[in-house]
C-alpha positions as CSV (number, residue, x, y, z in Angstrom):
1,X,-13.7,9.8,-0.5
2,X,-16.8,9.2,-2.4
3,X,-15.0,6.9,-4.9
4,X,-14.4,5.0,-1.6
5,X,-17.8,5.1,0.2
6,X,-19.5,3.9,-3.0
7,X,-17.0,1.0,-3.4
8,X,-17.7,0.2,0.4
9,X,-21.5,0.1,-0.8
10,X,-21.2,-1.9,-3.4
11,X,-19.0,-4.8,-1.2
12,X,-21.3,-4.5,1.4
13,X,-24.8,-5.0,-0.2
14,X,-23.9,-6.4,-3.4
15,X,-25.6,-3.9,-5.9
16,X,-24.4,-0.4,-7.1
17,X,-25.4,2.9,-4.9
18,X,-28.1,4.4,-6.6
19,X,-26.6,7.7,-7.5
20,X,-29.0,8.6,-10.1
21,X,-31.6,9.5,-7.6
22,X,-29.3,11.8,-6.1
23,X,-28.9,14.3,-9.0
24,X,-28.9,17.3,-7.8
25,X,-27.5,16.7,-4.5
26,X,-24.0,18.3,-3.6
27,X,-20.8,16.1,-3.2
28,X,-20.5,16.4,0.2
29,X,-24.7,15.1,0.7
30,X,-24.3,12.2,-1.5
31,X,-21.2,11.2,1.4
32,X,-22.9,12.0,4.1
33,X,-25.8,9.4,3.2
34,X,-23.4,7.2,1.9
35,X,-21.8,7.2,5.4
36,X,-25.0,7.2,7.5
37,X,-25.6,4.3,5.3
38,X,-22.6,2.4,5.6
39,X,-22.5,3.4,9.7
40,X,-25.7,1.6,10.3
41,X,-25.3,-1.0,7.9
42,X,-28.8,0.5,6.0
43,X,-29.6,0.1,1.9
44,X,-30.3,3.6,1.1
45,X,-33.8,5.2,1.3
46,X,-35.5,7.8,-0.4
47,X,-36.3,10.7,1.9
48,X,-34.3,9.6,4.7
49,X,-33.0,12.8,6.5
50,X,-29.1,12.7,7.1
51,X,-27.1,14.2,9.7
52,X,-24.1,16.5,8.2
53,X,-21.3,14.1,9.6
54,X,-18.5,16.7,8.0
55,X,-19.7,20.2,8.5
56,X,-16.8,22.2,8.1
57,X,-16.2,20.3,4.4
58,X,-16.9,22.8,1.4
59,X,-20.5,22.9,0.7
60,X,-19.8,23.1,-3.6
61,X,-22.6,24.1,-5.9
């Protein structure tokens, strides 16, 4: 799914998703701002606070 959402990104706004920022995040946050993102049509912005659109996904490390 990610591999998905970050392709979506890329098509959408021309550029790359800018995963580096996101180290330390868990899988399942990194798709759940790529989704907000892609849902409301937004570039991606430091800080923003997401809503958990998949909470019953496993939380990894």
């Amino acid at each position: 799914m990610l591999e998905v959402l970050l392709n979506e990104y890329k098509a959408r706004f021309n550029e790359d998703f800018p995963l580096a920022k996101l180290a330390g995040h868990t899988e399942i946050e990194v798709i759940n701002i790529l989704y907000d993102c892609l849902e409301n049509n937004e570039k991606y912005v430091p800080g923003k606070k997401i809503e958990n659109k998949f909470p019953d996904a496993p939380k990894g490390k």
